[in-house]
N, C-alpha and C positions, 0 to 999 in steps of 0.2 A: 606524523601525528598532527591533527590540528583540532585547535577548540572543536569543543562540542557544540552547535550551533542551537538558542533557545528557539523553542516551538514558534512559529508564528501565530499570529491574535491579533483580534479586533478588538480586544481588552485589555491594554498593558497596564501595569499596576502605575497612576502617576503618568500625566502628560503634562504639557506644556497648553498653555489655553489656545484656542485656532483663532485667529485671528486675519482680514484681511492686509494686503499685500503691507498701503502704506502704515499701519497702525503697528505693522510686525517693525518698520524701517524706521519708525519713530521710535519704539524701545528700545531699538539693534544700537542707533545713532547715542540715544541716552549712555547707555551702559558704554560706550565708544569715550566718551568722556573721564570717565574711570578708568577705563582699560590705558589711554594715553597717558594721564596721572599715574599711571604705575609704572608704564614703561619710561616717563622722567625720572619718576625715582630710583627707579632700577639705572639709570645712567648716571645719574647724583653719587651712589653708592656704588656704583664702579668706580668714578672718576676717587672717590675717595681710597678705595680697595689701592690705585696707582697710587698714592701717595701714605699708603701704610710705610715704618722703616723698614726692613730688613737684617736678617742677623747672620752673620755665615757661619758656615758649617764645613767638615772637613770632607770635600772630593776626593780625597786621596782613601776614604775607605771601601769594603773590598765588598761586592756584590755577586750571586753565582749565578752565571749565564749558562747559555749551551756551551759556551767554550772557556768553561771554567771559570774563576777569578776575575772580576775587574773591575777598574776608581770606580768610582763611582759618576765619576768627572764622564766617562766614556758615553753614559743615558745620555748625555747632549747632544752626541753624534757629531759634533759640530758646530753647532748652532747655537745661540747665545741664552733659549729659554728652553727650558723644560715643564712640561706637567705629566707627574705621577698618579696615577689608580693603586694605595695600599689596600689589599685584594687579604681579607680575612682567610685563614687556612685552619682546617680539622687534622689532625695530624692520622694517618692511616684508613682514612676515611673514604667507602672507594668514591667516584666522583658523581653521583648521584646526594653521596652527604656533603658537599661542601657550600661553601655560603650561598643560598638564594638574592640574597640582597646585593653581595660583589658582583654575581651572574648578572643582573641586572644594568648594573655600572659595568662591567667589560663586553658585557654583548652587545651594550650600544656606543662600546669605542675602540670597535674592531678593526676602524679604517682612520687613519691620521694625517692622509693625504692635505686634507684642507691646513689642520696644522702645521705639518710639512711646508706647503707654500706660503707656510704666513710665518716662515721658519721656528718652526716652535717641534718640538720632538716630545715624545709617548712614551710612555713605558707602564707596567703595571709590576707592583714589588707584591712579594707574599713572604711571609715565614715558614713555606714548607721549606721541606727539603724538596732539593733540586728534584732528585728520581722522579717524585711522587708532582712534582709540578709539571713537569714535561711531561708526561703522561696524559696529567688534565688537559696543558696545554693541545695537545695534538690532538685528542679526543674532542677537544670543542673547537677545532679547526681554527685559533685565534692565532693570526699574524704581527701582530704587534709583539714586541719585547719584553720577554717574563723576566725575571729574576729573584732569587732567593733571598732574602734580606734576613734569614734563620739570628744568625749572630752577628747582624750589622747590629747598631748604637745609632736610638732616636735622632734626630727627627726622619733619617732616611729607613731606618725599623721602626721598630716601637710599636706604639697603639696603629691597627691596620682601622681600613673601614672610611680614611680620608683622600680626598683630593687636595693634592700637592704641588704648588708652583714654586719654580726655581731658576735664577737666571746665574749664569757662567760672567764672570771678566778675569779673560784670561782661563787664569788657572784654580782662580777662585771660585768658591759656589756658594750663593745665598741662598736660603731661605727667604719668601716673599708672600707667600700666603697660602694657610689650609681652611678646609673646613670640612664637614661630616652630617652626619645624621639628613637634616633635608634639605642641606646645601647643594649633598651627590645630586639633587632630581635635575640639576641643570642639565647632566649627558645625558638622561632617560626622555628624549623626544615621546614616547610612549605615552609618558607621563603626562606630557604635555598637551597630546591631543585628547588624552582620554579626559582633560578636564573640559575640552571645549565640548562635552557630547552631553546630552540631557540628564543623562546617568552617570556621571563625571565617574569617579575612581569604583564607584558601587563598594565603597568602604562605609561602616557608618558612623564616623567618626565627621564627615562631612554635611555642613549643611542642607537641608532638602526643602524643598515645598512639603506640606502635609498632603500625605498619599502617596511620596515617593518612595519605591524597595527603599526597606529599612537598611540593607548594604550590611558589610561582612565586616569580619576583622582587617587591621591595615594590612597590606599587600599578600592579600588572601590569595588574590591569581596568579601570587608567582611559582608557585609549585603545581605540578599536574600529573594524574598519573595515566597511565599508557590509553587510555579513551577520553585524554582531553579535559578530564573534569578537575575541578583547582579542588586538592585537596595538600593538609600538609602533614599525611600519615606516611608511615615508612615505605609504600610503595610508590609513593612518588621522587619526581626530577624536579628540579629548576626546568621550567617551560623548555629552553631553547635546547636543552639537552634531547628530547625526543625529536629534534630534527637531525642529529648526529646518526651519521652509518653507523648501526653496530651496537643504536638501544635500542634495550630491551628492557621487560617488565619488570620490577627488583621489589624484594620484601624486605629489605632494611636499606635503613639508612647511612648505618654504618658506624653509628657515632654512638656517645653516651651522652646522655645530659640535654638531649636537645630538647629547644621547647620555641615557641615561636615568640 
């Protein structure tokens, strides 16, 4: 499956003004000035994020892997940091209904090599049950370490839908920092190009020039159904799910209650 590709035109609704080479390179340089003021502040606000306190929490509680039971201490693999993906779950839902938004966030942190080298380890917690997560898990060909957090006890369970860091001494494990809602878009690279593009997210919730597509609801294109087109009716996936062996077109979603 791949998007459906819009008609080409010598009309797009909304351009950008034409302009020559250096008059483009004198806005580009403008706006370059703001873009570095953000990226300071964005290092301001990390440097402060290191100097949040931290609180610990018990490693010693029990998580369900492929091979049963284990601390929790073990998601460090060794290594003295962790960061978690809490991955929302529908409980009996087949895997066409489960969260669009997690899909989002675990499909673009299917590989953790780079954190590996920067010794830092991965994992993603969900509140299903084991059966029903292994299943998704293998069905979406994700590499990375699942685990069942069903009857863990907050912060390592709890409210899903966060990104979680945690650092190990010894035998100890702290808490060090979450956050959620449009914290997650940091692992969505996606997200990130699609704002450098003329037509940024095509949500319309986003600022425009007058004359740009009015733009959709917010993350209108994460669901598709089997011709590519973002729709978030019951026959559709989470996008990346039509590139898995073995989908196919479905008329429910699976769930009760859903709503976007």
């Amino acid at each position: 499956m791949t998007t459906t590709p819009g008609p080409a035109t010598d009309d797009l609704p909304g351009k950008p003004p034409v302009v020559d080479p250096a008059t483009w390179q004198a806005a580009r340089d403008e706006l370059l000035v703001r873009e570095k003021a953000h990226t300071h502040e964005g290092d301001a606000i990390a440097a402060a994020r290191r100097r949040l306190p931290m609180t610990e929490i018990d490693g010693t509680v029990e998580v369900v892997g492929p091979d049963g039971p284990v601390p929790f201490l073990d998601l460090f693999q060794g290594r003295d940091e962790l960061v978690v993906y809490q991955h929302m779950w529908w409980d009996g839902a087949p895997h066409q209904g489960q969260c669009e938004g997690c899909t989002t966030a675990a499909w673009h942190l299917k590989d953790a090599v780079y954190l590996h080298a920067r010794g830092v380890s991965f994992a993603v917690l969900t509140p299903g049950r084991w059966e029903e997560v292994a299943s998704f898990v293998a069905f979406m060909g994700y590499t990375q370490p699942w685990y069942s957090v069903r009857d863990t006890p907050a912060p390592v369970g709890g409210e899903m839908g966060h990104l979680t860091s945690f650092l190990r001494d010894g035998d100890r494990v702290f808490l060090t920092y979450s956050t959620t809602g449009r914290g997650n878009e940091v692992v969505n690279a996606s997200i990130g190009l699609l704002d450098m593009t003329p037509y940024g997210r095509g949500e319309a919730w986003e600022d425009k020039p007058e004359g740009w597509p009015e733009g959709h609801a917010a993350c209108w294109s994460w669901r598709s159904d089997a011709d590519g087109n973002a729709t978030w009716g019951p026959a559709s996936r989470p996008v990346p799910q039509w590139s898995r062996p073995g989908a196919t077109p479905v008329e429910t979603l699976g769930r009760q209650g859903h709503h976007h």
